[in-house]
Structures are given as C-alpha cells and as structure tokens.
VOPAGU-2260 file (C-alpha; in pm, 1 decimal, decimal comma):
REM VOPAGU-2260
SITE   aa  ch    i         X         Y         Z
SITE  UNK   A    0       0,0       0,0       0,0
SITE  UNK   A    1     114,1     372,0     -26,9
SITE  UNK   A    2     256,3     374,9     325,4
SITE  UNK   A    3     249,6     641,0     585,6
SITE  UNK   A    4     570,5     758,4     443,5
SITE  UNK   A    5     483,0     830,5      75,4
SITE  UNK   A    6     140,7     934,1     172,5
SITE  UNK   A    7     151,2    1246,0      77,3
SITE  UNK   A    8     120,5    1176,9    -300,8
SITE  UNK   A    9    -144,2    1139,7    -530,4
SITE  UNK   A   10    -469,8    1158,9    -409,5
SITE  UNK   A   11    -485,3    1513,9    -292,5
SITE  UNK   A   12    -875,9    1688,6    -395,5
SITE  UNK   A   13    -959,2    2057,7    -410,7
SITE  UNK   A   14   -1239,2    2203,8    -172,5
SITE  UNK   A   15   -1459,2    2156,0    -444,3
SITE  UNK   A   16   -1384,5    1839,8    -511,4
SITE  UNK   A   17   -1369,9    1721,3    -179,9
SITE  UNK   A   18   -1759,2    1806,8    -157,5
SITE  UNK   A   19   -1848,7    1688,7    -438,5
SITE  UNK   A   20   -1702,9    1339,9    -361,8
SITE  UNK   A   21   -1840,4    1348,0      -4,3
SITE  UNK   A   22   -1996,2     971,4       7,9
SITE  UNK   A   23   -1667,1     875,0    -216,6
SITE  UNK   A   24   -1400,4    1065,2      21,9
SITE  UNK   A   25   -1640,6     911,1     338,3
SITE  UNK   A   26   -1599,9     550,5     190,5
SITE  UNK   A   27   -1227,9     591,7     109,8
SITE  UNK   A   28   -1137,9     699,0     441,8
SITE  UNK   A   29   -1304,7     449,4     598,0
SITE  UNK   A   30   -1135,8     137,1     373,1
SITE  UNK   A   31    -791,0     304,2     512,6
SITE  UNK   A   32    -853,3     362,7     901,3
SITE  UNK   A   33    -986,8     -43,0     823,6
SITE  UNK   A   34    -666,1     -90,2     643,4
SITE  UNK   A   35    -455,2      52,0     922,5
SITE  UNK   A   36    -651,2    -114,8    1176,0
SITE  UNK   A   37    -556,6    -488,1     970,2
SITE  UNK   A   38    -922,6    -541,8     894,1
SITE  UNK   A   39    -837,6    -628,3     518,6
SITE  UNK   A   40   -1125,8    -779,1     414,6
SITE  UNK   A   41   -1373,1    -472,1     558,9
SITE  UNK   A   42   -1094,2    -220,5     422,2
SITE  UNK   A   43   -1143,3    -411,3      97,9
SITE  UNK   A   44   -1510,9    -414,6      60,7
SITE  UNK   A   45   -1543,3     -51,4     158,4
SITE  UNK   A   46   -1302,2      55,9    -140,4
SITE  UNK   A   47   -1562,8    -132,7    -370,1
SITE  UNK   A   48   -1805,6      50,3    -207,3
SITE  UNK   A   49   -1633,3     390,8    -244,2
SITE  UNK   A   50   -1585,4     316,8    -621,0
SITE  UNK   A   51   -1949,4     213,0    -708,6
SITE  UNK   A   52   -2051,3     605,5    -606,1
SITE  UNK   A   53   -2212,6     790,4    -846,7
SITE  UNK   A   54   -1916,8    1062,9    -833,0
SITE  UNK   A   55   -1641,8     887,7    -737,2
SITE  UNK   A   56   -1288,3    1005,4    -887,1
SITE  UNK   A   57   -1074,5     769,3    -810,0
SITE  UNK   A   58    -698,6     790,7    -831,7
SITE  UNK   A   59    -437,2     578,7    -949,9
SITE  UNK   A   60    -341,8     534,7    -569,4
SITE  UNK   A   61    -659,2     516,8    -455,3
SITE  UNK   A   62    -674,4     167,0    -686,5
SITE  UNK   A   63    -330,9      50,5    -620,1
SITE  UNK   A   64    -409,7      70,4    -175,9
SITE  UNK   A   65    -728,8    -153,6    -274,1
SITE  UNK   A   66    -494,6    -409,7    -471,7
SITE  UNK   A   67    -300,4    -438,0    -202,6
SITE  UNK   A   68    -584,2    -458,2      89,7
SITE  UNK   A   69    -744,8    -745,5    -101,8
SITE  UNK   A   70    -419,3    -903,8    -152,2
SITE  UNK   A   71    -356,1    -906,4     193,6
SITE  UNK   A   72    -739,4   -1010,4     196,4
SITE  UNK   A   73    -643,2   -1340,5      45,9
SITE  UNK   A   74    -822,6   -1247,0    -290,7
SITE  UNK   A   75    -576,6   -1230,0    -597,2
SITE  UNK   A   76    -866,8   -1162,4    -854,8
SITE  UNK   A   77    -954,6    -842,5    -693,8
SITE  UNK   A   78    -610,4    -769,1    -611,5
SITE  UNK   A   79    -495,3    -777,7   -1004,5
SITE  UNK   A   80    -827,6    -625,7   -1121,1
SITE  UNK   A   81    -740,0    -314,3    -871,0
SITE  UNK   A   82    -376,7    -362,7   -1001,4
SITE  UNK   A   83    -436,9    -329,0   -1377,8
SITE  UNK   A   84    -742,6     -26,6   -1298,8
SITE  UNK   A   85    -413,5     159,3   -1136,4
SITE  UNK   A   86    -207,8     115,3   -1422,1
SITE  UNK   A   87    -503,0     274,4   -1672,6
SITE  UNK   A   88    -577,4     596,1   -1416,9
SITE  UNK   A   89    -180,7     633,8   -1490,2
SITE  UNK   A   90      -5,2     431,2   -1182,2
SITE  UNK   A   91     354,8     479,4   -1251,0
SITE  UNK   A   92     602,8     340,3    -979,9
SITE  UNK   A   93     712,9     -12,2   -1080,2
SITE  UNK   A   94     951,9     -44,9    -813,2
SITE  UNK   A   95     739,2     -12,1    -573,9
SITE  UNK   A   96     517,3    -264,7    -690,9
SITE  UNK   A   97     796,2    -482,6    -655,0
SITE  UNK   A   98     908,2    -427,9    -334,3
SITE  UNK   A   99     575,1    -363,0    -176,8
SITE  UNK   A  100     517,1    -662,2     101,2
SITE  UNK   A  101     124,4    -634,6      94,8
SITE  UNK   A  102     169,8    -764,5    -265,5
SITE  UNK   A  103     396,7   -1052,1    -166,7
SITE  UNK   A  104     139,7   -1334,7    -193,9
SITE  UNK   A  105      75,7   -1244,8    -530,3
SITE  UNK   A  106     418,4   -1339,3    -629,4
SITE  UNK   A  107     386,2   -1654,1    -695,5
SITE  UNK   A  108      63,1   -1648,9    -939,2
SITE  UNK   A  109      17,1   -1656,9   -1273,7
SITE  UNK   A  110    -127,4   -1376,6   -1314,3
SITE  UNK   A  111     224,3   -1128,1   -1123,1
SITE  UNK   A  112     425,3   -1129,4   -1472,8
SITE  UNK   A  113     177,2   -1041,7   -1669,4
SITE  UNK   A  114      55,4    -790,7   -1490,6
SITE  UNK   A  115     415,3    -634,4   -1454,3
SITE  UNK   A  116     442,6    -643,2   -1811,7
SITE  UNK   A  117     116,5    -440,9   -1899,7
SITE  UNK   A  118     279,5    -223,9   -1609,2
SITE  UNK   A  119     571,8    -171,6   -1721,6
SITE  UNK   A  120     472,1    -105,1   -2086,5
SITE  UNK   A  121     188,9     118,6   -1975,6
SITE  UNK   A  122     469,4     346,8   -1845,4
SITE  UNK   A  123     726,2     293,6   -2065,7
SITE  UNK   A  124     427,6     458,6   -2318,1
SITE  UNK   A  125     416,4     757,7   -2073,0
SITE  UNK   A  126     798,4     793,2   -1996,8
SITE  UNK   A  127     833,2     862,5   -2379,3
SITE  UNK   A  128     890,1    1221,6   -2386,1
SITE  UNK   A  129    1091,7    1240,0   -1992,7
SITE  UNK   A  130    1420,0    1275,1   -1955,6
SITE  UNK   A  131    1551,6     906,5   -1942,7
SITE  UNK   A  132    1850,1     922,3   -1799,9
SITE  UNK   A  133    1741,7    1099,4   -1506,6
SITE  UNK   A  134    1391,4     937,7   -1466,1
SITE  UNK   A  135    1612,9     587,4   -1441,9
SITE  UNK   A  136    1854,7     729,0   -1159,2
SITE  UNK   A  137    1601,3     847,6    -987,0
SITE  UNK   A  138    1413,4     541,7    -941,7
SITE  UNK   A  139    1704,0     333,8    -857,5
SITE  UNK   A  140    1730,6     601,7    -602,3
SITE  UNK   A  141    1361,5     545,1    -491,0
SITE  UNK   A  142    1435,4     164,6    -484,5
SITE  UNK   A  143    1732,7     237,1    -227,0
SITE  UNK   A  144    1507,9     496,6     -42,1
SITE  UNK   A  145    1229,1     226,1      10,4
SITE  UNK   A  146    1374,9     -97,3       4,2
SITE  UNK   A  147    1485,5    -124,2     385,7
SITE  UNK   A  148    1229,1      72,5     513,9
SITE  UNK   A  149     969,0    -168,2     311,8
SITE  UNK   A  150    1163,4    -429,9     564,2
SITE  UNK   A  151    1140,5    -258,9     885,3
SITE  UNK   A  152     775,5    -370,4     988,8
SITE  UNK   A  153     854,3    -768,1     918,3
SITE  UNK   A  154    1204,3    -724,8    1060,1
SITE  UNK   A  155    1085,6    -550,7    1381,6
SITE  UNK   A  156     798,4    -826,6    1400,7
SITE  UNK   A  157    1047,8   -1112,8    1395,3
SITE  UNK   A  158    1320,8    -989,2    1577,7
SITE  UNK   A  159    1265,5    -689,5    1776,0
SITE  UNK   A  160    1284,1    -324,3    1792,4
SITE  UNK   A  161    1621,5    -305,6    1932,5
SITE  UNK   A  162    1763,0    -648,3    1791,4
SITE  UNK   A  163    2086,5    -694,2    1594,3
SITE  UNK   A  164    1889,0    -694,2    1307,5
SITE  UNK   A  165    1710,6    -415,7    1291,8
SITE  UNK   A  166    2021,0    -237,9    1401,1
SITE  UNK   A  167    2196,3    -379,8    1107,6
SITE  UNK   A  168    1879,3    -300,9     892,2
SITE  UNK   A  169    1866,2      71,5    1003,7
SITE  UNK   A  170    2286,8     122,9     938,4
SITE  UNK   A  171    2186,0     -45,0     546,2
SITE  UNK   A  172    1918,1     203,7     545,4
SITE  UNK   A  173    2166,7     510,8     686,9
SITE  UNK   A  174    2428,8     390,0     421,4
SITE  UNK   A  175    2193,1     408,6     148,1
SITE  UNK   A  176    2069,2     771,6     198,9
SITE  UNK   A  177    2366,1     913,9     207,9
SITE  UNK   A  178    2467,3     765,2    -122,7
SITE  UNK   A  179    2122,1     897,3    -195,9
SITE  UNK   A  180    2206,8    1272,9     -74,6
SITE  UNK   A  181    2532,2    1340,0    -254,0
SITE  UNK   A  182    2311,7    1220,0    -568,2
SITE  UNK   A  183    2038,6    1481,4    -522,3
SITE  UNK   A  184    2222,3    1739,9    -374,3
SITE  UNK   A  185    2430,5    1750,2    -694,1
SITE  UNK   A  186    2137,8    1753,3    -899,8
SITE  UNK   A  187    1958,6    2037,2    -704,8
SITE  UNK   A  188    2254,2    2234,7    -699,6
SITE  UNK   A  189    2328,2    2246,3   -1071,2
SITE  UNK   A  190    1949,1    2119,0   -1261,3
SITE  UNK   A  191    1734,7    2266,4    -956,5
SITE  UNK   A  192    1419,5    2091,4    -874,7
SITE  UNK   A  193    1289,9    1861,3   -1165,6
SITE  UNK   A  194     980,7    1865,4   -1341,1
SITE  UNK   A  195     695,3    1607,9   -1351,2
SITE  UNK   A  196     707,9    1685,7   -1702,2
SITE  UNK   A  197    1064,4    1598,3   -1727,8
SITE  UNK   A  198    1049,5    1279,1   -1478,0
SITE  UNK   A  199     712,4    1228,9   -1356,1
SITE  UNK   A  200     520,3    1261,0   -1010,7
SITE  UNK   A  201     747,6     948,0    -857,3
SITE  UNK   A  202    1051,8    1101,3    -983,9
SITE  UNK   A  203     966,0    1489,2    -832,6
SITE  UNK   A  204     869,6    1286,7    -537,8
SITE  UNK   A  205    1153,0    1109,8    -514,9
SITE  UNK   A  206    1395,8    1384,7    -468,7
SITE  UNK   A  207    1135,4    1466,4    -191,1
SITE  UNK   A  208    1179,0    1159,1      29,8
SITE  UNK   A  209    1587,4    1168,9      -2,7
SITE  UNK   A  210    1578,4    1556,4     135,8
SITE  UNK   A  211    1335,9    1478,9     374,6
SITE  UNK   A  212    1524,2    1132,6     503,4
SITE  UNK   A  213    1845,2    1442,3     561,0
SITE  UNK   A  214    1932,9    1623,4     783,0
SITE  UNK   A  215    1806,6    1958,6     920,4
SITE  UNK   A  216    2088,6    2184,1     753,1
SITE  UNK   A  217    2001,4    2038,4     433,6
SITE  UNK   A  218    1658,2    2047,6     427,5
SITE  UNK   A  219    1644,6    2403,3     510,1
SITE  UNK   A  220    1901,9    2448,8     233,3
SITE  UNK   A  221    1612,1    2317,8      17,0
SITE  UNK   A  222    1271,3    2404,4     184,5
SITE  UNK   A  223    1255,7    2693,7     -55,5
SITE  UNK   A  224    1342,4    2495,8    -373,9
SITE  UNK   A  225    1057,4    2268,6    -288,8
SITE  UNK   A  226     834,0    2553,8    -209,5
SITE  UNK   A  227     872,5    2673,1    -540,0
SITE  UNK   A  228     772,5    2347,9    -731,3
SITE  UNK   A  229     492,5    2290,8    -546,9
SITE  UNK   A  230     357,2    2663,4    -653,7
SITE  UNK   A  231     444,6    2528,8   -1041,2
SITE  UNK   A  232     258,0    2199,8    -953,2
SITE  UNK   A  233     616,3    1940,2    -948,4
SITE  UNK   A  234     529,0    1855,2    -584,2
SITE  UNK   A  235     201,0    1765,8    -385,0
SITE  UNK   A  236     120,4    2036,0    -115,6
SITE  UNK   A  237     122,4    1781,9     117,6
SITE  UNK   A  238     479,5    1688,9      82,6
SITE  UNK   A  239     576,9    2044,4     103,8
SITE  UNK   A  240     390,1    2010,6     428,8
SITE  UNK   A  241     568,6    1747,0     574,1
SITE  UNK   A  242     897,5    1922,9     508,4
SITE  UNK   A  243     783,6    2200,4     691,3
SITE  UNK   A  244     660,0    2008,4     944,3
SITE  UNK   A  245     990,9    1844,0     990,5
SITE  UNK   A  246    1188,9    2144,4    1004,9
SITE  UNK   A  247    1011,2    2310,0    1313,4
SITE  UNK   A  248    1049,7    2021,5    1464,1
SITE  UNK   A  249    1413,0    1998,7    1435,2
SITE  UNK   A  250    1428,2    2356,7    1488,9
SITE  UNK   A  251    1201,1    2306,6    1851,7
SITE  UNK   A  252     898,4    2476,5    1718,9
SITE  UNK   A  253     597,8    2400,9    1710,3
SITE  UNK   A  254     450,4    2199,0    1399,3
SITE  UNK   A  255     177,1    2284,2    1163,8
SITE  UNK   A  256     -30,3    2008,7    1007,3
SITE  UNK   A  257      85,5    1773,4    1300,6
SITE  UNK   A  258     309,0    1501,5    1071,0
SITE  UNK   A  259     565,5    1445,7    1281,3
SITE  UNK   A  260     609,3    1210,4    1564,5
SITE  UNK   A  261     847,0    1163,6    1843,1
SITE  UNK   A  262     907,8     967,4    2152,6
SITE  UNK   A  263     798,6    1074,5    2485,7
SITE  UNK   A  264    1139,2    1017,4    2692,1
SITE  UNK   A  265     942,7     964,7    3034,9
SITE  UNK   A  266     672,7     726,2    2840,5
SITE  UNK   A  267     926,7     566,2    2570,2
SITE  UNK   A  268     557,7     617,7    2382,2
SITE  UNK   A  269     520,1     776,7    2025,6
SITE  UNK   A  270     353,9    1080,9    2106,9
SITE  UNK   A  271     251,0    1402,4    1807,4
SITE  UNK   A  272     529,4    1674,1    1828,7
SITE  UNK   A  273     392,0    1997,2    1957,6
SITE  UNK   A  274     111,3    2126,0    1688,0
SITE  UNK   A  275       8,2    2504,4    1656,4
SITE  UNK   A  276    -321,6    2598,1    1686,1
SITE  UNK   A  277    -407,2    2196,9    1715,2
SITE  UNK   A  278    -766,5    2280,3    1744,8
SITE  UNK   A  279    -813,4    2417,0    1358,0
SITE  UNK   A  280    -518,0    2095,7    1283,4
SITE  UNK   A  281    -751,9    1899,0    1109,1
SITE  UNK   A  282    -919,0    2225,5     867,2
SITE  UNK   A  283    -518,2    2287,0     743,9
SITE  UNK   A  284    -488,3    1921,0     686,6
SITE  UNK   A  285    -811,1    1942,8     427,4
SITE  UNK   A  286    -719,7    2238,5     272,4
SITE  UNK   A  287    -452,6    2079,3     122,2
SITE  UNK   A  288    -576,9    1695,4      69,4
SITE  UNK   A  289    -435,9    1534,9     390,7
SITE  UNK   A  290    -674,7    1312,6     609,1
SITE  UNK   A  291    -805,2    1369,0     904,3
SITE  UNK   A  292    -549,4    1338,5    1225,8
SITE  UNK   A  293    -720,2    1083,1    1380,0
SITE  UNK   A  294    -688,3     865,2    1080,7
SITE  UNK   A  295    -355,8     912,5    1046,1
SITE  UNK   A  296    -236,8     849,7    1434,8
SITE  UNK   A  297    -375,7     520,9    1381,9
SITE  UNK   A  298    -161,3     442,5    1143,5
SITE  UNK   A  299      97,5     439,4    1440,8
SITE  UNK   A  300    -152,4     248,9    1659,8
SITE  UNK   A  301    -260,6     575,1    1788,8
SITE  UNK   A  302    -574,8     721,5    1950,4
SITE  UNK   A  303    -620,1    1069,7    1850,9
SITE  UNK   A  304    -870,5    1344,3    1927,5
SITE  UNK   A  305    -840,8    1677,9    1811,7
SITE  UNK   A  306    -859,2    1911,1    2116,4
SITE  UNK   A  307   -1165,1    2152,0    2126,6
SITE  UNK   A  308    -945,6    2437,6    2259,1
C-alpha cells in the first residue's frame, strides 16, 4: 500500500472536489482507518463501495491501496483487477510494486508477470517524452530509499525493535541515503528541482523523500526549492507540508499540520510533536488533501482526538 511515508502523493482533492465526492471521500477513508486497523477484508469491501458512487474520482493510488488490501485479503482476482485499474488511471512506480510486502502473496501467481508487463509497458508509453537518464537514476534512487524501510515492519515483528537486526537493517538504510544525498544534492545544486514533465510525479517525489530522510541543515538548504515546485505543480502540497513540518520540529517549534512524531522520553511512547493551533489541525490538513489526524495516528496504533481548545 502507499505507506504512511509516501502518503503524501497522489490523491490530494480541491475544496470543491472534496464536496463533491463526499460519500466517495467518506468511503475511502473508511477502507484506510480499516486498512490501518488490519481489517483487510472490511478495508477491501469498503473501497468497492467507495468506487461504485455515483461521483467517485478515483486515483491511481486510490486503486493501487485496494490491490493491495485485497491481496492481503487473500483475494488475488480483486487484487490484479485493482492492479491493472491503477495502471489505466496512470499508476507509474514499478519499483514499488515490486518491493511492496502487501503484494507478496501475489508473487507466486500466474497472473504477477503479466501484470508487470502491462505495467511496465503502460509506463514505458508515458515515460516517452521524460528525460531518461534521469527518470532511471532516480528510481534506482527510490528503490534504495524504500527498500529497507519496506523491511522494517517484518524485521521488527520477527526480531525486535532493538535487535541486531534491525540495528543492522537501520545502518543499510543510513548507508543508502547518504549515497542517496550526494546524488540529489548535486542535482539540485546544478538542474534545480525537476519537473513532472521531465520525470514524472514518482521522480519529483523522489527527490522529496531523499531531502526529507536528511538532515536539518540540508533540508532548510532546500525548503525553498521545494516551495517553489509545489507553486508550479512538481510537488504535492502535502509533501511540502511534511517538510515544513519536519523542520520546526528539528528547529524546537511548534509543527503545523501535526506530521511528525516523536518519543515521549518519560513514556518511551510515540507521542505528536507539539502542533500550533491543534484545534483548527484537522481544517489545514483538508485544505490541502491530507486526512483527518485521527486517521492518520492510527496508522501508528494511535488514539487521537483533536482538542476543542
């Protein structure tokens, strides 16, 4: 599924939108807080639900997190029907179809090749007029962004939070971005933020993820660069978001749209950094496509309520 960590792309909705789609954006919601809660069958059937409404807009993401709820559902057919729907509303990142462990039991069927194929030549058809060369580094670099942090749930399940291997797994993951950084940084420094013309949405994003994986320094250095392509449209809102959310974090301020989490040091707890104005949190989060807060803290197997006050 589009994890917690690349949620910020693709499926962001105007105001007007957003009430037009009410029942659709209602439904939607609802498969994901079922998703996050590991009821994959009732996350499932509520994202057939939300795409049986009369107005319903769905998204290529919106498609792909259904594939991969019924997959972890135990039903393949739905899982490649969703699959090949995200393809044709313009899905675009292979690699993470790959690498993606809610997909895992498709694997071994049939029907996996295939379906990478159509994939695959579906974007190649799309890619025809980017800029190759870059599009191709930049999702290796996406594949070395993602790939041990696509580990870290089943390696933390098996071993431990503190084990040897998930130490080992986060110093692979450390290594990795900062091969990552001294890529980007170059390219920022002398090409300046890329286009979604000239690499896509994954590629634009991916730059994203590598400065926000940094460190504070650098993604001040860069706050502004992203600011600017998500005026011109190369980056969601709600990316730009979390990098400002990040930033007054590291900076001891408090956040705005209440992304970032940290860990209580008398609790040892995951508790929300600091959030300004937390009682209108929810009304920023909408403006620019993000869900609710509530939803999203129980993606970290929190209960949230947004304070009155």
């Amino acid at each position: 599924m589009k994890k917690v960590s690349l949620l910020f792309a693709g499926f962001l909705l105007s105001g007007s939108m957003a009430f037009a789609q009410s029942d659709f954006c209602k439904l939607n919601q609802q498969a994901a807080d079922a998703y996050a809660a590991k009821n994959y069958q009732s996350s499932g059937t509520l994202y057939d639900q939300a795409f049986k409404q009369a107005k319903a807009q769905p998204t290529s993401t919106d498609f792909y997190n259904a594939a991969c709820t019924w997959a972890l559902a135990g039903d393949a057919t739905k899982a490649f029907l969703y699959l090949d729907k995200a393809t044709a509303a313009g899905w675009e990142n292979v690699a993470h179809v790959k690498q993606d462990t809610d997909l895992t039991t498709l694997h071994a069927d049939k029907r996996w090749q295939p379906m990478l194929t159509r994939l695959q030549a579906a974007v190649a058809k799309r890619e025809a007029s980017y800029n190759k060369p870059l599009k191709q580094q930049l999702d290796s670099i996406y594949a070395l962004d993602q790939g041990g942090r696509m580990k870290y749930e089943a390696v933390a399940k098996q071993y431990g939070e503190k084990s040897a291997e998930m130490t080992a797994l986060w110093k692979d993951i450390e290594a990795n971005d900062q091969r990552n950084l001294k890529t980007i940084k170059r390219l920022l420094d002398t090409h300046g933020w890329p286009t979604t013309a000239e690499v896509g949405s994954m590629g634009t994003q991916t730059v994203f993820l590598v400065i926000q994986h940094s460190d504070p320094a650098t993604l001040e250095k860069y706050l502004p660069m992203a600011k600017q392509a998500t005026g011109r449209g190369d980056l969601a809102q709600s990316a730009y978001a979390l990098m400002q959310d990040r930033l007054l974090m590291w900076q001891g301020k408090p956040q705005i749209y209440g992304s970032q989490l940290t860990t209580d040091q008398k609790t040892g707890k995951m508790v929300f950094h600091p959030i300004a104005d937390e009682a209108h949190v929810d009304e920023r989060r909408a403006a620019i496509g993000m869900e609710p807060l509530a939803s999203y803290a129980k993606r970290f197997g929190l209960t949230y309520t947004v304070p009155t006050k």
